[in-house]
Backbone atoms as SQL, in Angstrom:
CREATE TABLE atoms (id INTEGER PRIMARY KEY, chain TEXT, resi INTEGER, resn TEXT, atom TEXT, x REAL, y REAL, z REAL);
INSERT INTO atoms VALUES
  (1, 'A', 1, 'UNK', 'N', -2.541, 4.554, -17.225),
  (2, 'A', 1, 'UNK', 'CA', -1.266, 4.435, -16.511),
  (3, 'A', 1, 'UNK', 'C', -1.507, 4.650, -15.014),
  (4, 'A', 2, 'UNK', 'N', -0.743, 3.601, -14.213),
  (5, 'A', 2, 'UNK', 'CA', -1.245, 3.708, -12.991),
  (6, 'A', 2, 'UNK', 'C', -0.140, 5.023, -12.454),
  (7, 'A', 3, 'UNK', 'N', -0.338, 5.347, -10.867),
  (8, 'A', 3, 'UNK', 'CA', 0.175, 6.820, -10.479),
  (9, 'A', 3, 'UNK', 'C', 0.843, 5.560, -9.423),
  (10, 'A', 4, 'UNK', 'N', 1.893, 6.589, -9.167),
  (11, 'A', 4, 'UNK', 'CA', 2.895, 6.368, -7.581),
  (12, 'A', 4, 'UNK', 'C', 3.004, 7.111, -7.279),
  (13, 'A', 5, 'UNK', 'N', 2.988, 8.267, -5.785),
  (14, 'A', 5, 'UNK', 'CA', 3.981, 9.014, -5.100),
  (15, 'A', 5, 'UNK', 'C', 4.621, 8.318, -4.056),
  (16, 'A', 6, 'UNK', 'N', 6.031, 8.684, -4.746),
  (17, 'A', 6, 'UNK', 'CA', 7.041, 8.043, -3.607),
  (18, 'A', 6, 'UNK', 'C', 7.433, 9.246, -2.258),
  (19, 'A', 7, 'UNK', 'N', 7.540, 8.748, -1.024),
  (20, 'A', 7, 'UNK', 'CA', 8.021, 9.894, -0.387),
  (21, 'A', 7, 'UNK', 'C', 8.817, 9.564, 0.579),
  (22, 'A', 8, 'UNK', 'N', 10.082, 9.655, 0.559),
  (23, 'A', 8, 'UNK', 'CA', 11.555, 9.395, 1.027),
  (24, 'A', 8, 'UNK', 'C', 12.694, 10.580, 1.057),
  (25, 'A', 9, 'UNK', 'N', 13.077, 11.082, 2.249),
  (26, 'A', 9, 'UNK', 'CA', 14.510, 12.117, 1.961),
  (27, 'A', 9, 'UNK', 'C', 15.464, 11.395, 1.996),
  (28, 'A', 10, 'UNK', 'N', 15.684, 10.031, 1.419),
  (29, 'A', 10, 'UNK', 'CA', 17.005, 9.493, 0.970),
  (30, 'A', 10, 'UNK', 'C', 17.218, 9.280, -0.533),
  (31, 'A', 11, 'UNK', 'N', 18.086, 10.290, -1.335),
  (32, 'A', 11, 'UNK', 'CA', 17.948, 10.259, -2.342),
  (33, 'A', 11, 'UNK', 'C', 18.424, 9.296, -3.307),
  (34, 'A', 12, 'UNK', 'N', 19.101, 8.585, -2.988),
  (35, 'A', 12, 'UNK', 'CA', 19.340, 7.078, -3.543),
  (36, 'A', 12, 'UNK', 'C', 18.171, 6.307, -3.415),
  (37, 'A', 13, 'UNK', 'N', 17.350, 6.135, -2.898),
  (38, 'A', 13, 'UNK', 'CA', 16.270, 5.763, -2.446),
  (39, 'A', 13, 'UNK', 'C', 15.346, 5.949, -3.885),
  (40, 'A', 14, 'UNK', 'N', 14.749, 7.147, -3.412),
  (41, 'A', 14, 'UNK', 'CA', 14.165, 7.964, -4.355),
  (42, 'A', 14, 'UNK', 'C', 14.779, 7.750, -5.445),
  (43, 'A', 15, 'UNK', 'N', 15.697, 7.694, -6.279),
  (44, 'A', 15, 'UNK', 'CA', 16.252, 7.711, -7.656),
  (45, 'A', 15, 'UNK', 'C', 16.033, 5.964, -7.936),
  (46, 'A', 16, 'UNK', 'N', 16.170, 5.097, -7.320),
  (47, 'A', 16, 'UNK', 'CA', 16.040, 3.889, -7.873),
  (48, 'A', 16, 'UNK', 'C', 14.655, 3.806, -7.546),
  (49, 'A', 17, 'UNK', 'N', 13.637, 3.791, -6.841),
  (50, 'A', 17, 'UNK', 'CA', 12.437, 3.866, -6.905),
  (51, 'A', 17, 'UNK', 'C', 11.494, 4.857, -8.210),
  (52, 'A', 18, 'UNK', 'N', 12.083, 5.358, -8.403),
  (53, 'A', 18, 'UNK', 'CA', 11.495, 6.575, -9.484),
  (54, 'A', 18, 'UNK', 'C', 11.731, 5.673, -11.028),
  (55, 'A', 19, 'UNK', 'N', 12.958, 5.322, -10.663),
  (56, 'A', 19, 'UNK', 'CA', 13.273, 4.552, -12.661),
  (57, 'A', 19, 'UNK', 'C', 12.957, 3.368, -12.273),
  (58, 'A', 20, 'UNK', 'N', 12.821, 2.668, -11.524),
  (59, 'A', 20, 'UNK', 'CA', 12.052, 1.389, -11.355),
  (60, 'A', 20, 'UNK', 'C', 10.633, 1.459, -11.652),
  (61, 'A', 21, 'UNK', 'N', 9.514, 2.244, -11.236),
  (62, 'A', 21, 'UNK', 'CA', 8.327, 2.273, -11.288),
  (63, 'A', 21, 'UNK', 'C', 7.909, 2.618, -13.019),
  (64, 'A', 22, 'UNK', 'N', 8.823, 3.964, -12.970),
  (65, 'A', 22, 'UNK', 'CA', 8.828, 4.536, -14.364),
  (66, 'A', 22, 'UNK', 'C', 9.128, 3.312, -15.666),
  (67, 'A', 23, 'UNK', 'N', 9.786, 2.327, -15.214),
  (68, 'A', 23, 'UNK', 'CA', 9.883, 1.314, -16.380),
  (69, 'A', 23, 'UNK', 'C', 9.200, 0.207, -16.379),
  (70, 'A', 24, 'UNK', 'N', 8.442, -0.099, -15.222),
  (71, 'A', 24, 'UNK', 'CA', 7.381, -0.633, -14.764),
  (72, 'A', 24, 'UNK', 'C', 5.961, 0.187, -15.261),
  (73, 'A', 25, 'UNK', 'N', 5.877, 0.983, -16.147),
  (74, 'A', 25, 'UNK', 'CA', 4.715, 2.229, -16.495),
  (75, 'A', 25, 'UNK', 'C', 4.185, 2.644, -15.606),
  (76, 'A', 26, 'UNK', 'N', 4.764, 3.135, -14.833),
  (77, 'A', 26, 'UNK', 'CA', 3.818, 4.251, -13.904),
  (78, 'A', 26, 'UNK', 'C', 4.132, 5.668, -13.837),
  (79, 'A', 27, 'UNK', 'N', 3.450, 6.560, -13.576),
  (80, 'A', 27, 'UNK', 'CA', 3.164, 7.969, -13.643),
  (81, 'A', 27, 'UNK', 'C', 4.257, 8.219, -12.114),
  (82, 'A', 28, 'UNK', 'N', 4.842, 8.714, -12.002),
  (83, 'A', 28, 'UNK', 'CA', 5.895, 8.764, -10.898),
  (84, 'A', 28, 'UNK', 'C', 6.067, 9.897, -10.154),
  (85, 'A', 29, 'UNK', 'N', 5.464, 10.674, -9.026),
  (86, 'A', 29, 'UNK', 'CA', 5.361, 11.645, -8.352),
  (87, 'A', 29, 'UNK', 'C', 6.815, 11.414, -6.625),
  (88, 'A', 30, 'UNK', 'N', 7.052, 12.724, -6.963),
  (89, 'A', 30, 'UNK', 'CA', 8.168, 12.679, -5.881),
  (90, 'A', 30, 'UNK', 'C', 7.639, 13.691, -4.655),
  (91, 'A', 31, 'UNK', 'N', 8.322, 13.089, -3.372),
  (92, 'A', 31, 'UNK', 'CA', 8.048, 14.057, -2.595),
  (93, 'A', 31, 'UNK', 'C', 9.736, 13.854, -1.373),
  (94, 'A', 32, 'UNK', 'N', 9.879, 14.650, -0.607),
  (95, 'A', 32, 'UNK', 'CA', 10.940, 14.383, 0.160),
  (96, 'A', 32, 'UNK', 'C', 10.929, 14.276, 1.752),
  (97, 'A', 33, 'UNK', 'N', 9.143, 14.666, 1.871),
  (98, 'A', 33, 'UNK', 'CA', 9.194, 14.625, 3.202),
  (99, 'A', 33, 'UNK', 'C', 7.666, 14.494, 3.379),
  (100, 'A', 34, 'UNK', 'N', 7.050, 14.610, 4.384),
  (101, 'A', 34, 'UNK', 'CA', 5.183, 14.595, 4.364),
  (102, 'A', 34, 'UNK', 'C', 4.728, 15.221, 4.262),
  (103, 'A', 35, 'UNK', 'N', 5.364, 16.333, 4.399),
  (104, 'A', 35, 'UNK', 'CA', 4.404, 17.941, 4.012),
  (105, 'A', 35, 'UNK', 'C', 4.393, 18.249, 2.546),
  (106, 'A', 36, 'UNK', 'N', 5.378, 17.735, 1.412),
  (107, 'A', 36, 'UNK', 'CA', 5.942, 17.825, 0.603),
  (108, 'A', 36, 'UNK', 'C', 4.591, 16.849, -0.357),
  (109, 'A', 37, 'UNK', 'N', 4.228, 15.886, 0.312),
  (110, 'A', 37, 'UNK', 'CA', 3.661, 14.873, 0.139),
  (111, 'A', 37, 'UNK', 'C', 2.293, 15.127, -0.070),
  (112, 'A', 38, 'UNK', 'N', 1.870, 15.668, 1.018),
  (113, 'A', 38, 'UNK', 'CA', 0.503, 16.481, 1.281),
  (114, 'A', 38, 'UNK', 'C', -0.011, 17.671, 0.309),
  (115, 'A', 39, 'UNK', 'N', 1.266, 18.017, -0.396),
  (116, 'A', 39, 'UNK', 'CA', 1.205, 19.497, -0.744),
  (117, 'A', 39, 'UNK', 'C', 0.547, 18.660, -2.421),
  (118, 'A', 40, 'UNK', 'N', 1.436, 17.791, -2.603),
  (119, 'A', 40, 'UNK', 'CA', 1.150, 17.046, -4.009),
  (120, 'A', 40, 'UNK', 'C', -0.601, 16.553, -4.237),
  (121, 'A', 41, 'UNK', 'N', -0.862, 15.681, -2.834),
  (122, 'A', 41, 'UNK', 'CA', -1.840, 15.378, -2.757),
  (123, 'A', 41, 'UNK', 'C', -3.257, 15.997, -2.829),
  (124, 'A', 42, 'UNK', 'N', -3.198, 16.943, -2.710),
  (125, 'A', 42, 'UNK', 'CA', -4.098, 18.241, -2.862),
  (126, 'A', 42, 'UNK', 'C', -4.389, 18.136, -4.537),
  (127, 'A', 43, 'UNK', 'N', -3.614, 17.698, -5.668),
  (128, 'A', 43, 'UNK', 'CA', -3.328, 18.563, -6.722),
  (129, 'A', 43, 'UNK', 'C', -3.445, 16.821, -7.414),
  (130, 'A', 44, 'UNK', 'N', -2.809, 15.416, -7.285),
  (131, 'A', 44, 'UNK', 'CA', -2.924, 14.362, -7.644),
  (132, 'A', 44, 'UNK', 'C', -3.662, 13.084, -7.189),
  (133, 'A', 45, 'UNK', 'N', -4.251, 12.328, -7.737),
  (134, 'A', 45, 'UNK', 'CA', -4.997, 11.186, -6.859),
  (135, 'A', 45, 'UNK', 'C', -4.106, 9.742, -7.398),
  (136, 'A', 46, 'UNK', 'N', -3.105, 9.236, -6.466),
  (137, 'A', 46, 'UNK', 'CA', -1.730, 8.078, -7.153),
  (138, 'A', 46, 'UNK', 'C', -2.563, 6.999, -6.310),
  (139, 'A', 47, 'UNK', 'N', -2.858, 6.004, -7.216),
  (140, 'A', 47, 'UNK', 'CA', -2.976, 4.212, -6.821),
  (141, 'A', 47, 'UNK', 'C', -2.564, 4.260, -5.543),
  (142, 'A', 48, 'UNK', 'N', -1.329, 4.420, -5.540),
  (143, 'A', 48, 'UNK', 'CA', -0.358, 4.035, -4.121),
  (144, 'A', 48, 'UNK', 'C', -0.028, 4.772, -4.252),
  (145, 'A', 49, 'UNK', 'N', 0.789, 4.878, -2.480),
  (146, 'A', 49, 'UNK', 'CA', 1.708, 5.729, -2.117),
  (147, 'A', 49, 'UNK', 'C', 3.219, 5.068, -1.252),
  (148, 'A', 50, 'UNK', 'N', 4.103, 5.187, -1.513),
  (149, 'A', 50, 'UNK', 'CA', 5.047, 4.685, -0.838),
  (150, 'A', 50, 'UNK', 'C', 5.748, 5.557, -0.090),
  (151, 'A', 51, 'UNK', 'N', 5.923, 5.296, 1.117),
  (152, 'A', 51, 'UNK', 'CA', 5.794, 6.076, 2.311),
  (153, 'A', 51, 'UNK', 'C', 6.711, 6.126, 3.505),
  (154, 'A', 52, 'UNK', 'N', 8.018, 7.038, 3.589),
  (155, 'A', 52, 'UNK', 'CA', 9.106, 6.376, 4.787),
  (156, 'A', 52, 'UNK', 'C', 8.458, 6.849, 5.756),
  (157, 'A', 53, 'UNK', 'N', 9.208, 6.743, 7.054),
  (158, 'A', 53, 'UNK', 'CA', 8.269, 6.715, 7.930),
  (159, 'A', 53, 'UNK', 'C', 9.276, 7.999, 8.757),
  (160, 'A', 54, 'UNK', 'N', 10.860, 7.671, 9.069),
  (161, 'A', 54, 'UNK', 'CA', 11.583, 8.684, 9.398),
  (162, 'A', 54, 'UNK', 'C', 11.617, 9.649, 8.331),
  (163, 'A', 55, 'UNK', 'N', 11.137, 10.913, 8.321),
  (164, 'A', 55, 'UNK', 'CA', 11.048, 12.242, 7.246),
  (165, 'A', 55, 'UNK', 'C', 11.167, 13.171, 8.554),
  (166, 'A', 56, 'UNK', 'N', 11.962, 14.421, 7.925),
  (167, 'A', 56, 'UNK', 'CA', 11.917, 15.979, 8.508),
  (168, 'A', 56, 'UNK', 'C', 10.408, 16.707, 8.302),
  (169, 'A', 57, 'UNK', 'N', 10.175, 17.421, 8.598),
  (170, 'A', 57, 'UNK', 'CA', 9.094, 18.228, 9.083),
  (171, 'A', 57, 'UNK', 'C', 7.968, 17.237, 8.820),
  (172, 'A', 58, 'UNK', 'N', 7.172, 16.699, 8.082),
  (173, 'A', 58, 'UNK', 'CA', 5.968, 15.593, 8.474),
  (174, 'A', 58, 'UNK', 'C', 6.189, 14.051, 8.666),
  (175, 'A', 59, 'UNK', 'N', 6.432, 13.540, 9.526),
  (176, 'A', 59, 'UNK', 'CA', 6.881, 11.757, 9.402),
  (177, 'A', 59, 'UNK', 'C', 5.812, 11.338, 8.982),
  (178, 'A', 60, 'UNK', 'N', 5.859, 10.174, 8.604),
  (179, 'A', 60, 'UNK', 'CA', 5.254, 9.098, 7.863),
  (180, 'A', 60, 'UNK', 'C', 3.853, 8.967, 8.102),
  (181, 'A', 61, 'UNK', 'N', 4.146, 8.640, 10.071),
  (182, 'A', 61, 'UNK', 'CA', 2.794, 7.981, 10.713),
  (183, 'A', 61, 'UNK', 'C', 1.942, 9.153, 10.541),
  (184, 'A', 62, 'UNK', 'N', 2.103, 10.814, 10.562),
  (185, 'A', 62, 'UNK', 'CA', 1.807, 11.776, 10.897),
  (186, 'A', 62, 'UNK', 'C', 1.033, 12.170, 9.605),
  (187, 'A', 63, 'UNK', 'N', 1.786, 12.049, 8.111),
  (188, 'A', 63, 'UNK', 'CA', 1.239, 11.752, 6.453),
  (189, 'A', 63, 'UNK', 'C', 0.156, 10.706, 6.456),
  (190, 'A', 64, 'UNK', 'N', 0.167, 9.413, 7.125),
  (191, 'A', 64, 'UNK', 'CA', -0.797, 8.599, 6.551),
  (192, 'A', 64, 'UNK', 'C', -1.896, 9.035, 7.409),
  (193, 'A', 65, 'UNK', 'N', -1.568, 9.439, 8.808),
  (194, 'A', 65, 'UNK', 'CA', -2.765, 9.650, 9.280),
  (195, 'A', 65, 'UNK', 'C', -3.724, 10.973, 8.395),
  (196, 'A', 66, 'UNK', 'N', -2.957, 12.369, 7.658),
  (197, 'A', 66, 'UNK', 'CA', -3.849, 13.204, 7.228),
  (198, 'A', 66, 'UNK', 'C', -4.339, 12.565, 5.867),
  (199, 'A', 67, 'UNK', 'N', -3.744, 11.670, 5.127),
  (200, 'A', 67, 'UNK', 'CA', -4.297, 10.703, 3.880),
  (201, 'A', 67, 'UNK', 'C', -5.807, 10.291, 4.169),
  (202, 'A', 68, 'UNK', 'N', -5.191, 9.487, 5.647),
  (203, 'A', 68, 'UNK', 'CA', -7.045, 8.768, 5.639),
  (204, 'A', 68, 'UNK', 'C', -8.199, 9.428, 6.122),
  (205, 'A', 69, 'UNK', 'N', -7.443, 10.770, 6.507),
  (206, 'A', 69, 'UNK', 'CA', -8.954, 11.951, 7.006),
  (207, 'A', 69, 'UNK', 'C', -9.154, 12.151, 5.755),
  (208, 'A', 70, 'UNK', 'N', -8.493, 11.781, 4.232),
  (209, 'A', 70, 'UNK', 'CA', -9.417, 12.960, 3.079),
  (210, 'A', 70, 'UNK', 'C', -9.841, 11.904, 2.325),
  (211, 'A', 71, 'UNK', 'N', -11.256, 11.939, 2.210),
  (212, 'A', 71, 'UNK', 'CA', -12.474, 11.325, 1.794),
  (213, 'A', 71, 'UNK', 'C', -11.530, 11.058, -0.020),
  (214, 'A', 72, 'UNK', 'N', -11.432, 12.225, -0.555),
  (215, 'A', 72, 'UNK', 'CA', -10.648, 11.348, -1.806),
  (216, 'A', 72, 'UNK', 'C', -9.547, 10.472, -2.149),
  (217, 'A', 73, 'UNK', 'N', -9.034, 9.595, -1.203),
  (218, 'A', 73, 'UNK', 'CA', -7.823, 9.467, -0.959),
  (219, 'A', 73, 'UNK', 'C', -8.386, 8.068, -0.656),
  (220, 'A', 74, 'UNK', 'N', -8.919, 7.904, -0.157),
  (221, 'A', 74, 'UNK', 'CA', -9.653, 6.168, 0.429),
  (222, 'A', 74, 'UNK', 'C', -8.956, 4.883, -0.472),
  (223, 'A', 75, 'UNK', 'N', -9.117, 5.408, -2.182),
  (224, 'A', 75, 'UNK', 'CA', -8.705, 4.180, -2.471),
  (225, 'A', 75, 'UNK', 'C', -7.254, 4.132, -2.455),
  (226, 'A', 76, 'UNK', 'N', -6.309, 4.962, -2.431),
  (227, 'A', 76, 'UNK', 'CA', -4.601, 4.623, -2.085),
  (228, 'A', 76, 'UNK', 'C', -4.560, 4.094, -1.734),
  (229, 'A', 77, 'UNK', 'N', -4.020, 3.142, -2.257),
  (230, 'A', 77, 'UNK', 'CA', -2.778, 2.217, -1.360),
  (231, 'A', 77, 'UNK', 'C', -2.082, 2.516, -0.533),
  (232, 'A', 78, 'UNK', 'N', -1.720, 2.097, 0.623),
  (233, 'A', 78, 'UNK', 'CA', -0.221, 2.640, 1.258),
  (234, 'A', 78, 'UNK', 'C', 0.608, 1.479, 1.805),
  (235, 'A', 79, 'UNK', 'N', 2.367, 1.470, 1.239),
  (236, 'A', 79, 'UNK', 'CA', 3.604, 0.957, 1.594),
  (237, 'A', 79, 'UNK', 'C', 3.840, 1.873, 2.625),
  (238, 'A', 80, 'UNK', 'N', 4.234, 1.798, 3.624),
  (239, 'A', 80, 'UNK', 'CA', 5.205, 2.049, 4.517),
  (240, 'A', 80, 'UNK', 'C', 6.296, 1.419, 4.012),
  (241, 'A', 81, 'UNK', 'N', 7.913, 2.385, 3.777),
  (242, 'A', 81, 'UNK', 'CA', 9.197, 1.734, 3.457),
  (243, 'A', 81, 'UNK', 'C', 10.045, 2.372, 4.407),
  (244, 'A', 82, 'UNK', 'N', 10.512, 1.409, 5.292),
  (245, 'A', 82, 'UNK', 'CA', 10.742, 2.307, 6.920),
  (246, 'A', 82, 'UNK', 'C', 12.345, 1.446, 6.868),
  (247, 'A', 83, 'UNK', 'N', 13.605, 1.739, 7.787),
  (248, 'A', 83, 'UNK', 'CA', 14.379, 1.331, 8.267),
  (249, 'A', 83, 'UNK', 'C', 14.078, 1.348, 10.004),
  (250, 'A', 84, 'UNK', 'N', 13.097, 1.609, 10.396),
  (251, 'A', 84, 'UNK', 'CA', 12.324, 1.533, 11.463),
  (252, 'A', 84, 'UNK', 'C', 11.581, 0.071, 11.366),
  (253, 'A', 85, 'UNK', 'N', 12.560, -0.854, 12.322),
  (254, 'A', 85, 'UNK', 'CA', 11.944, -2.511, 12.055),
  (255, 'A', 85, 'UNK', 'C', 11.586, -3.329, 13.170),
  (256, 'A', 86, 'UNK', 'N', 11.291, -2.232, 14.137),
  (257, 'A', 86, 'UNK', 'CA', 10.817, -2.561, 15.466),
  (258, 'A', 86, 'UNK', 'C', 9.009, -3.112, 15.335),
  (259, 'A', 87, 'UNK', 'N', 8.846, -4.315, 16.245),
  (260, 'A', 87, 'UNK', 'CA', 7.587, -4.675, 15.690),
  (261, 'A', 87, 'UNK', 'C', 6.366, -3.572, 15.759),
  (262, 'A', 88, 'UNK', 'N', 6.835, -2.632, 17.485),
  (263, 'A', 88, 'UNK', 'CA', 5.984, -1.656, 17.428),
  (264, 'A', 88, 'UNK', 'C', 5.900, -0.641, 16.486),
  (265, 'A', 89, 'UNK', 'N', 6.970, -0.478, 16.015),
  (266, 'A', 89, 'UNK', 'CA', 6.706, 0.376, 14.593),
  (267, 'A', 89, 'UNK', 'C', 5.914, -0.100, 13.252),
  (268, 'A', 90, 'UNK', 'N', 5.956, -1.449, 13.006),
  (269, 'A', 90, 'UNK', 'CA', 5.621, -2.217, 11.852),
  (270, 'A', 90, 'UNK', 'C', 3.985, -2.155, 12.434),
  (271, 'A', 91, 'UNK', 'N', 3.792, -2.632, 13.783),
  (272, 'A', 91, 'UNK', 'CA', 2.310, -2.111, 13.923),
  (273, 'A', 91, 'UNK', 'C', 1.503, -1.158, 14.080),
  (274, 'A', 92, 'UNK', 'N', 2.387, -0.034, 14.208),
  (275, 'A', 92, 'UNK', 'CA', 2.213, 0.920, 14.391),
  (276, 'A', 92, 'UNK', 'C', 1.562, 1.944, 13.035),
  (277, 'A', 93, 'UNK', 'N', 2.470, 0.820, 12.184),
  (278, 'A', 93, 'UNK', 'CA', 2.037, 1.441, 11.001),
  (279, 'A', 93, 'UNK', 'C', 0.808, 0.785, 10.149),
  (280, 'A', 94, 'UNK', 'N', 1.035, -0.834, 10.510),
  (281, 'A', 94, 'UNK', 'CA', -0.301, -0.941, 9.701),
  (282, 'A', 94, 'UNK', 'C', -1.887, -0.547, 10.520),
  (283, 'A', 95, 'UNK', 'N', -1.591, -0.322, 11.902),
  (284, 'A', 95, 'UNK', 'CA', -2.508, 0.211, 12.608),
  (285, 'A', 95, 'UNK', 'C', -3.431, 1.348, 11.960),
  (286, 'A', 96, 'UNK', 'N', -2.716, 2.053, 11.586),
  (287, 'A', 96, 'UNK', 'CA', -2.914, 3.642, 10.787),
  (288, 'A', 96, 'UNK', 'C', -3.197, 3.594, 9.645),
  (289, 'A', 97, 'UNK', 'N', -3.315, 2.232, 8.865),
  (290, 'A', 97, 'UNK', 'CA', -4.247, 1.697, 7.817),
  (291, 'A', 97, 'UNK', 'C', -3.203, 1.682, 6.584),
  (292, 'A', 98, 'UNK', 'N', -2.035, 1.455, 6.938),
  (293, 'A', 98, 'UNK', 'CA', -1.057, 0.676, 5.706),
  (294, 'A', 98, 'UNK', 'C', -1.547, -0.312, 5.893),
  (295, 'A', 99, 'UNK', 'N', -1.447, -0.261, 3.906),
  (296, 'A', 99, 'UNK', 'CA', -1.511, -1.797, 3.767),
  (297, 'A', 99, 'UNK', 'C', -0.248, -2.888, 3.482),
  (298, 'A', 100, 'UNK', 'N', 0.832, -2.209, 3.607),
  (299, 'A', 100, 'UNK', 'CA', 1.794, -3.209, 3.633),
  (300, 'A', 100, 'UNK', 'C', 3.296, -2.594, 4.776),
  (301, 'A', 101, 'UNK', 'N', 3.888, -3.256, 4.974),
  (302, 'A', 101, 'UNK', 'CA', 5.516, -2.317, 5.582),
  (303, 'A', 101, 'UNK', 'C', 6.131, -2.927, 5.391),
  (304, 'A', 102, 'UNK', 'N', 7.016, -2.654, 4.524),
  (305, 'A', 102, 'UNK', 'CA', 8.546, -3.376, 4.080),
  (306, 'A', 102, 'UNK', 'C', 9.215, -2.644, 4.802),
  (307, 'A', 103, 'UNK', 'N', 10.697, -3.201, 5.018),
  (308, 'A', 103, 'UNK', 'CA', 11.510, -2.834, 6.098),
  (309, 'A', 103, 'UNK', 'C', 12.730, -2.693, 5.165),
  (310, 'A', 104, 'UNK', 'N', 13.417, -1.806, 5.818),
  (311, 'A', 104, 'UNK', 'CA', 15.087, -1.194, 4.456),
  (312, 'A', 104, 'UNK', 'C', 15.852, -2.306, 5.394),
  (313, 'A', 105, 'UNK', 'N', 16.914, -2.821, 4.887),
  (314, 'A', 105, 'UNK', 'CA', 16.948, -3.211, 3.112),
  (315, 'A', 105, 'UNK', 'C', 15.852, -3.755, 2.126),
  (316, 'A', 106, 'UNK', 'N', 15.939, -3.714, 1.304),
  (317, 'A', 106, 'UNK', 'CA', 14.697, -3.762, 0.525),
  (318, 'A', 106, 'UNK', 'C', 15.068, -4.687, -0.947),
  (319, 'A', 107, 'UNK', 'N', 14.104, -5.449, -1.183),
  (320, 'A', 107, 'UNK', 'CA', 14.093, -5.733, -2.477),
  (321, 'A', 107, 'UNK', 'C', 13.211, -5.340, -3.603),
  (322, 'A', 108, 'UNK', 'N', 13.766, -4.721, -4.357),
  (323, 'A', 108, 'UNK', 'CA', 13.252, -3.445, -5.616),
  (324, 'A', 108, 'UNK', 'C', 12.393, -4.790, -6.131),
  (325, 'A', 109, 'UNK', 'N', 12.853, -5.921, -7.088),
  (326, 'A', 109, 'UNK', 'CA', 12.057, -6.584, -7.328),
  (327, 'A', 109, 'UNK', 'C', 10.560, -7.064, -6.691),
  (328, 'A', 110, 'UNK', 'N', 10.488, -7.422, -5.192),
  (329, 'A', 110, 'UNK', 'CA', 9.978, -7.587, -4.990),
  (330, 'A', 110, 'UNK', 'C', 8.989, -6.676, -4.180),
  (331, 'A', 111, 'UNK', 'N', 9.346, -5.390, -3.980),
  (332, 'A', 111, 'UNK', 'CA', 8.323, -3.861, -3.697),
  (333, 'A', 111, 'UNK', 'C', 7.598, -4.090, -4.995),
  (334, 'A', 112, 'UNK', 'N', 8.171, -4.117, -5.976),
  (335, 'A', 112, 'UNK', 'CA', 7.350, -3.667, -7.617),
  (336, 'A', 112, 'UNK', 'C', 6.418, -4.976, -7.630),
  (337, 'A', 113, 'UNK', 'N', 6.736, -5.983, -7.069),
  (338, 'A', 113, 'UNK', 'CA', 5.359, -7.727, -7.081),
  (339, 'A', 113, 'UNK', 'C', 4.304, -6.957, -6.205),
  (340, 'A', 114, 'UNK', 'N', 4.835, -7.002, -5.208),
  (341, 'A', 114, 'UNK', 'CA', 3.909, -6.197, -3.890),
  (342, 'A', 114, 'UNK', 'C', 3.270, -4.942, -4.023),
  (343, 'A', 115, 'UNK', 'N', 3.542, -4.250, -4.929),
  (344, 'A', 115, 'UNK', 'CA', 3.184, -2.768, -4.926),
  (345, 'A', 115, 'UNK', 'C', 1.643, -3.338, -6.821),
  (346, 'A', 116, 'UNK', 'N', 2.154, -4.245, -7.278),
  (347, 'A', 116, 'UNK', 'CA', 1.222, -4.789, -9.021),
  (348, 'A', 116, 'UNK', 'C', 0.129, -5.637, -8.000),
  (349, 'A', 117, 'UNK', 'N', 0.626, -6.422, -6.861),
  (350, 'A', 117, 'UNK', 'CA', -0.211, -6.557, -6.505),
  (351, 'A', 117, 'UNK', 'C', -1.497, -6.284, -5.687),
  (352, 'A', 118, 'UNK', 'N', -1.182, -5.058, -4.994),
  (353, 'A', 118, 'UNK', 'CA', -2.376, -4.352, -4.545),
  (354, 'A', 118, 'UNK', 'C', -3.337, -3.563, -4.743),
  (355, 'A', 119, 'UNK', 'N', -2.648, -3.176, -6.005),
  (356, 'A', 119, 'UNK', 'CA', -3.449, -2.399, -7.126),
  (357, 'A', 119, 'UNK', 'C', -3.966, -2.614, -8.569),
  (358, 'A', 120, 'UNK', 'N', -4.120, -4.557, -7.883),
  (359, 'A', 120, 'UNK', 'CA', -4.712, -5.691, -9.255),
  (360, 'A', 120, 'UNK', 'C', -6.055, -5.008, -8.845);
């Protein structure tokens, strides 16, 4: 079973992402912010990670950057799922070694194509 941690403080967000993946078979890890995220990561190794970018105490860019300092972590995936849709943000993020950034609004269907496909 593949792993996800999702990490979003919008909890609508989070709740349709969680039973979406979960019925899609995946192992489904929550977090609400980047520190929250980090704290998990220590303890789980998830395929992907899906990743907002506005969060309270660790943002996004600030999470992916401590992801790619830890040597076990290399093969994650990372979504950026941002309402931040400024191009400098979108590059900003794949700069920092996302591999994808979807922008809110979002299509659930097609995160779950995008998310099967990077972790073919």
């Amino acid at each position: 079973m593949k792993k996800i941690l999702i990490v979003d403080d919008e909890p609508n967000i989070v709740m349709s992402l969680e039973y979406t993946f979960k019925k899609n078979n995946f192992e489904v890890f929550i977090a609400r912010d980047g520190q929250e995220a980090l704290d998990i990561l220590n303890n789980q190794l998830p395929d992907i990670i899906i990743l907002d970018v506005m969060m309270p105490m660790v943002d996004g860019f600030a999470t992916l950057e401590q992801i790619k300092k830890d040597e076990r972590l290399q093969h994650c995936k990372v979504i950026f799922l941002s309402a931040k849709n400024k191009e400098k943000d979108i590059e900003k993020g794949l700069s920092l070694g996302a591999n994808l950034y979807v922008v809110k609004p979002f299509s659930l269907k097609k995160l779950v194509e995008q998310v099967q496909n990077l972790i073919q």
